[in-house]
FINU-323622 format. One record per residue (C-alpha): residue in three letters; y negated, z negated, x negated. Coordinates in steps of 0.05 Angstrom, whole numbers, padded with zeros to 5 digits, always signed. Example, Ala and Ser with C-alpha at 12.3 -4.5 7.8 and 13.67 -1.06 7.14 Angstrom:
BEGIN
ALA+00090-00156-00246SER+00021-00143-00273
***
This chain:
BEGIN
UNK-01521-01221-01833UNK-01537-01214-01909UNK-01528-01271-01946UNK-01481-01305-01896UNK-01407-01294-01898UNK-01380-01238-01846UNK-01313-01280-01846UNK-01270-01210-01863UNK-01206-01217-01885UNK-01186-01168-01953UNK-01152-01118-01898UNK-01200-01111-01855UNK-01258-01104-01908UNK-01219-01053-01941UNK-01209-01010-01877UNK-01287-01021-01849UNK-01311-01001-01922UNK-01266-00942-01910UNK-01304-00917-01844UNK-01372-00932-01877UNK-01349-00881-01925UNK-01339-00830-01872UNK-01313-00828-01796UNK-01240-00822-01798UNK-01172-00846-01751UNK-01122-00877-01766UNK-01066-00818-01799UNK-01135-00811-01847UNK-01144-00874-01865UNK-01075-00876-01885UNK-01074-00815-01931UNK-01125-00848-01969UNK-01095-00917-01971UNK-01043-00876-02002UNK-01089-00831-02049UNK-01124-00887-02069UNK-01067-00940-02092UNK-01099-00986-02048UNK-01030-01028-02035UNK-01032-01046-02109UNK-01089-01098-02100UNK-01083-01101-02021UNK-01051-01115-01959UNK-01064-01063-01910UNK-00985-01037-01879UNK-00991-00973-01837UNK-00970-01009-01772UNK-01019-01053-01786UNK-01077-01005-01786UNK-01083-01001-01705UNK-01086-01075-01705UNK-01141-01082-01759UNK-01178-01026-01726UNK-01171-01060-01655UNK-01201-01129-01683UNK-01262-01092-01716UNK-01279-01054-01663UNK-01274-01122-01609UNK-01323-01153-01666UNK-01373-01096-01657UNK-01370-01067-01723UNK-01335-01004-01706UNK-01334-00956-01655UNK-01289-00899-01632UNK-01334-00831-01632UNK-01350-00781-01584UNK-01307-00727-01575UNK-01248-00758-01609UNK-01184-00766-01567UNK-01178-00801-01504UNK-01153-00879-01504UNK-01078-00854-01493UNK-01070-00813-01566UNK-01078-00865-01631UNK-01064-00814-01668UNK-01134-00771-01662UNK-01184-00832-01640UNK-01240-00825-01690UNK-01270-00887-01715UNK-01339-00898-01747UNK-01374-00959-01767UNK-01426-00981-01734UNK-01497-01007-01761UNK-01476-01078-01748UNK-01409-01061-01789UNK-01454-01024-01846UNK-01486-01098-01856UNK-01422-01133-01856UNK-01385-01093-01905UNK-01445-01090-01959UNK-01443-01171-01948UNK-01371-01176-01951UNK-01369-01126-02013UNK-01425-01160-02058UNK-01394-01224-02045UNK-01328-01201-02067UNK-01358-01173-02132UNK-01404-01228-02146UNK-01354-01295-02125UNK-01296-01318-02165UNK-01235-01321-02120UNK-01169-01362-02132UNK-01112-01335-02155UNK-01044-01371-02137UNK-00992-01331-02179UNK-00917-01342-02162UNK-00901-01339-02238UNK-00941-01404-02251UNK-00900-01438-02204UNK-00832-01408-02239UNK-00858-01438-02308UNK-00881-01503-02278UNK-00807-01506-02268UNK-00780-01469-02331UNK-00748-01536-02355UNK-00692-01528-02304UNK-00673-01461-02328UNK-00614-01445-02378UNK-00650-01420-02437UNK-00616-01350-02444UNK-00638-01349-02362UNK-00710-01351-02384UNK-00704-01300-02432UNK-00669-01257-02386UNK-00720-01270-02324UNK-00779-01255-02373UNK-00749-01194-02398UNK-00739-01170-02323UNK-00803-01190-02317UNK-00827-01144-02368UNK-00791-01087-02349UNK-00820-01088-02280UNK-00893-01091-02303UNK-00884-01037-02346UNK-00858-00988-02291UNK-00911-01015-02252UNK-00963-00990-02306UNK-00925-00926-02303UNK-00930-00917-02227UNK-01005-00938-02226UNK-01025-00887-02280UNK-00988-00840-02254UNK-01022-00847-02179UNK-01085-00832-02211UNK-01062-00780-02244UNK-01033-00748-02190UNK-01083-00765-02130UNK-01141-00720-02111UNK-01214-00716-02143UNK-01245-00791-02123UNK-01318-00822-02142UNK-01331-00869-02195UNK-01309-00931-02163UNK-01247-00906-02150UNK-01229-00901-02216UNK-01252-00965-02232UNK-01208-00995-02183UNK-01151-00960-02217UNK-01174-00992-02286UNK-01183-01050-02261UNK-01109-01057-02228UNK-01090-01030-02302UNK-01130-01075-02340UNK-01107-01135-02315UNK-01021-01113-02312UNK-01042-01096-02395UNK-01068-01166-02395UNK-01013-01199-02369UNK-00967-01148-02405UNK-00998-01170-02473UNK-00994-01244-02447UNK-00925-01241-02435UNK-00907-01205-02498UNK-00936-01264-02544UNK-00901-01321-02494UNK-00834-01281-02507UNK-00848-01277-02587UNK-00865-01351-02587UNK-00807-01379-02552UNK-00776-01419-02601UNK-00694-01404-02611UNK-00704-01333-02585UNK-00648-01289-02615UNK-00641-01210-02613UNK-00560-01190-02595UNK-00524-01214-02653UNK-00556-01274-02673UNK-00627-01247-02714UNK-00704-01266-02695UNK-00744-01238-02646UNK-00793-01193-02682UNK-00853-01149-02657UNK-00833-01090-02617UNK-00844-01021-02661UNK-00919-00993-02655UNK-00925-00918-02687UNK-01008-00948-02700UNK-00985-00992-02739UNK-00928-00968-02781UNK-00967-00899-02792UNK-01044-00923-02799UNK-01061-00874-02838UNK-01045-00828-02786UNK-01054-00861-02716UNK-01111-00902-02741UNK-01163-00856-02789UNK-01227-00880-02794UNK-01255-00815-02832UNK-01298-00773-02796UNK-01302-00721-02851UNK-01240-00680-02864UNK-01201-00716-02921UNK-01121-00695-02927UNK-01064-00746-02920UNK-00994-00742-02936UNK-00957-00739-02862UNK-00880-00761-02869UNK-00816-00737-02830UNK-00823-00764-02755UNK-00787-00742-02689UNK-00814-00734-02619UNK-00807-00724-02549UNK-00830-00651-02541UNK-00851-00601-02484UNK-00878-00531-02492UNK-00919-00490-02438UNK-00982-00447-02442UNK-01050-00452-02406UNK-01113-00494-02392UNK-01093-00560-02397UNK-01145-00578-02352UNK-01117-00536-02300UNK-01047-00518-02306UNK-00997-00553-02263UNK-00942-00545-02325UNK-00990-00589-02371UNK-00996-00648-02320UNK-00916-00636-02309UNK-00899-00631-02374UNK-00937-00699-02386UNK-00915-00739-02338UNK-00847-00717-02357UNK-00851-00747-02429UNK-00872-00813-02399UNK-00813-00818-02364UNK-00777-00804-02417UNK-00801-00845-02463UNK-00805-00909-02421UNK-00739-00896-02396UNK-00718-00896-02471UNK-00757-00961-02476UNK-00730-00995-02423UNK-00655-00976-02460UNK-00672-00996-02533UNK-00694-01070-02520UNK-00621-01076-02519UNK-00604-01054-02574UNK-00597-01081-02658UNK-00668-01042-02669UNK-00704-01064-02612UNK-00762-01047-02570UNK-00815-01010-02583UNK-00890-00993-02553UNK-00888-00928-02516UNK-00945-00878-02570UNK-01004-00837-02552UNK-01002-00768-02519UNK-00999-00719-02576UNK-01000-00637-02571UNK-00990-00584-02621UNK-01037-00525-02609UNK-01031-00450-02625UNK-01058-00384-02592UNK-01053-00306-02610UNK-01112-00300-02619UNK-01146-00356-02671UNK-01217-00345-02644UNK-01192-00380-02566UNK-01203-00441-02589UNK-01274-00438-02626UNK-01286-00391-02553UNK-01254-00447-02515UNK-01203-00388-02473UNK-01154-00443-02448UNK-01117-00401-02410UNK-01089-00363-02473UNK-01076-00427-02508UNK-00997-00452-02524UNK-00983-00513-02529UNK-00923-00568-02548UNK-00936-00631-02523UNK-00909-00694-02556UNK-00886-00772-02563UNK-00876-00798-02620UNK-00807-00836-02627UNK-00780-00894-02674UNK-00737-00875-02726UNK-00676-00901-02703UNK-00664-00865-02632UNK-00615-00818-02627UNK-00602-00748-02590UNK-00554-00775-02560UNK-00601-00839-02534UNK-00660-00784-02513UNK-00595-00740-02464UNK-00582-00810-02441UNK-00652-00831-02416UNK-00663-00759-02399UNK-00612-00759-02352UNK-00628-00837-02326UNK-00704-00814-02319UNK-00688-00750-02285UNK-00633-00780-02235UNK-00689-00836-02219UNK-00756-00782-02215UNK-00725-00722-02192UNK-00776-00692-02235UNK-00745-00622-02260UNK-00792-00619-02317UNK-00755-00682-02351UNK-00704-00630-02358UNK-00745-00590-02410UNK-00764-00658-02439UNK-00731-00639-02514UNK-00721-00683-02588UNK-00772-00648-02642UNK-00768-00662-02716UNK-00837-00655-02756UNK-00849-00660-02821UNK-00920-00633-02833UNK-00927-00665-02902UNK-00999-00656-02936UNK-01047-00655-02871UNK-01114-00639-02870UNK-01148-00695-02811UNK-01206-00731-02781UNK-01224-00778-02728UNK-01262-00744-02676UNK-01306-00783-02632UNK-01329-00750-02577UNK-01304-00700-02514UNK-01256-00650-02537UNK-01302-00586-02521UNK-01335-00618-02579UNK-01291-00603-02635UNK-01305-00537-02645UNK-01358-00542-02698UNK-01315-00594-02740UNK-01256-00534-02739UNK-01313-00484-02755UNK-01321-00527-02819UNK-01253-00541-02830UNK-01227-00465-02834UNK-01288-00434-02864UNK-01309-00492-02913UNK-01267-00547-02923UNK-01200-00502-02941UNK-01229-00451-02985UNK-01267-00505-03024UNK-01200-00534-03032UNK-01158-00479-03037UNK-01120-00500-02990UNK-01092-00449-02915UNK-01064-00481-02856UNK-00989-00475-02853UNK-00971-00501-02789UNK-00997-00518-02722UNK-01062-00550-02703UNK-01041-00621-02680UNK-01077-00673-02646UNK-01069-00749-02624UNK-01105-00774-02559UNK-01121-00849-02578UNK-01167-00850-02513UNK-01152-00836-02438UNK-01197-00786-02416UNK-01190-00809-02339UNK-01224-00880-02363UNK-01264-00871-02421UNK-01335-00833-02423UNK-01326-00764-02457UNK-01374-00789-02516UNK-01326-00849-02528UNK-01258-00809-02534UNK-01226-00811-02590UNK-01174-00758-02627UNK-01135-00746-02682UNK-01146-00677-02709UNK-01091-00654-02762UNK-01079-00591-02791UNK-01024-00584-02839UNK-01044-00544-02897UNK-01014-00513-02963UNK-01050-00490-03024UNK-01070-00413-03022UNK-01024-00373-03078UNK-01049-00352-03133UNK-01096-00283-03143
***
């Protein structure tokens, strides 16, 4: 059957490549539709799934196992692929990757027809339009996040489902910005939406990989404290998940406003244990830590209570009740750009506190802080990169 087309629709490919993987039935498969985010790039409905199995199994390409439950109980009947379904999916899949497939978007019909809509209309459909893909960015992220160890490929499905929402997110953004006559409430331009990367380069975007100090002015966050291994610790995945909610539901609420919108900044922490040596030693458990997003200038206290109560009426996510407004001001900073996974920053701190500060005179005087530019579920550990700040003061005198 190579080379020829097995004639599977996307559903039914999905589900046989799913009992290639392993023998499962049907309350399975559906966990790991679930798991997987699988309804994000395809059609497969849970009452659908006896039906799809029923039609693979009359084509010969599955077959209900041994031992598994008589033909009266759906709900234990094990499925498996057979060798005749092994061939199809591997045809079915490598045509998938290798063929270009049409795409028949219900948004190009809208704007084949935007002439017939009322201006402010537009505006108004393309910012709803913009608000959705931006919670659908959230939700996807946060599936990943919050599903179960998965290979590779998994992943890559995830990144690809985010790629292309970014793409059309960034698409979208410069069709807004270029619609001529677009007016913020009260009559000014359109302008860019706020990017902390850009209005602080010289402290989202280093390109020094040697410890150099910069001058790091007032800025105010979204904040939440915990302790542990952030690798492990249910309270760091709650805590950032939390933020995000936060922050987007802050997002959502400023494009509304005379200052505008803004794009939602990098995961940030602020780092501190008892015991100095845990962090050259790598003893997560015993590390605190504040995690952080940066906010514009302009939004309030009383516009963070707001979306804190919007985000945590919508989530039901009692960690968005710890979500809290921090002021920094860490002024002179010593930081680099670290390249590389985070385990590996332990010699550059080795040189910063027993090197770089004396031969400067300089001590730390607040709390190690770091920005994560990369996304460590989707970028190689060599490849990350971070931040790494320490705010410093000069040592007195004698």
């Amino acid at each position: 059957m190579r080379g020829t087309d097995p004639g599977l629709t996307a559903a039914e490919l999905t589900l046989l490549g799913l009992l290639v993987e392993q023998p499962r039935h049907g309350y399975e498969l559906e966990a790991v539709i679930a798991d997987r985010g699988m309804r994000e790039w395809t059609e497969v409905g849970f009452s659908s799934i006896y039906y799809l199995l029923t039609k693979l199994r009359e084509r010969g390409l599955i077959e209900q196992l041994a031992g598994s439950a008589a033909a009266g109980d759906k709900r234990r009947k094990v499925f498996g692929a057979t060798a005749e379904g092994r061939l199809a999916c591997a045809t079915g899949a490598e045509q998938a990757i290798a063929e270009l497939h049409p795409l028949y978007p219900r948004v190009l019909v809208g704007l084949a027809n935007q002439p017939a809509v009322d201006h402010d209309r537009l505006l108004d459909a393309l910012e709803r339009r913009a608000r959705a893909l931006a919670e659908r960015i959230e939700q996807v992220a946060r599936a990943e996040a919050a599903g179960p160890p998965a290979p590779g490929f998994v992943h890559a499905i995830f990144d690809y489902s985010l790629g292309q929402l970014r793409a059309e997110q960034a698409w979208l953004d410069r069709y807004r910005a270029s619609l001529s006559g677009a007016r913020r409430p009260g009559g000014e331009p359109t302008v860019a939406p706020y990017d902390i990367k850009k209005a602080l380069k010289e402290c989202y975007a280093p390109r020094n990989t040697a410890w150099a100090v910069v001058d790091v002015p007032p800025q105010q966050f979204l904040a939440v404290d915990g302790t542990g291994n952030p690798n492990t610790a249910p309270a760091h995945k709650a805590a950032v998940e939390a933020l995000y909610s936060v922050a987007y539901t802050l997002k959502f609420a400023t494009k509304h406003t005379e200052d505008g919108d803004f794009v939602v900044g990098p995961l940030e922490g602020l780092w501190w244990a008892d015991d100095p040596e845990a962090f050259s030693s790598r003893a997560k458990d015993t590390w605190n830590w504040t995690m952080l997003i940066s906010l514009p200038p302009w939004i309030t206290e009383e516009m963070i209570e707001q979306a804190r109560r919007t985000a945590l009426a919508k989530k039901k996510h009692p960690t968005v009740a710890q979500v809290r407004r921090l002021a920094l001001h860490e002024g002179p900073s010593a930081q680099l750009l670290h390249i590389g996974s985070y385990d590996d920053e332990a010699p550059a701190l080795h040189r910063l506190h027993h090197e770089y500060l004396p031969a400067n005179g300089l001590r730390p005087a607040a709390k190690h802080h770091e920005i994560y530019l990369g996304d460590p579920r989707r970028t190689a550990p060599e490849k990350l990169r971070t931040v790494v700040r320490q705010p410093v003061e000069p040592e007195p005198a004698g």
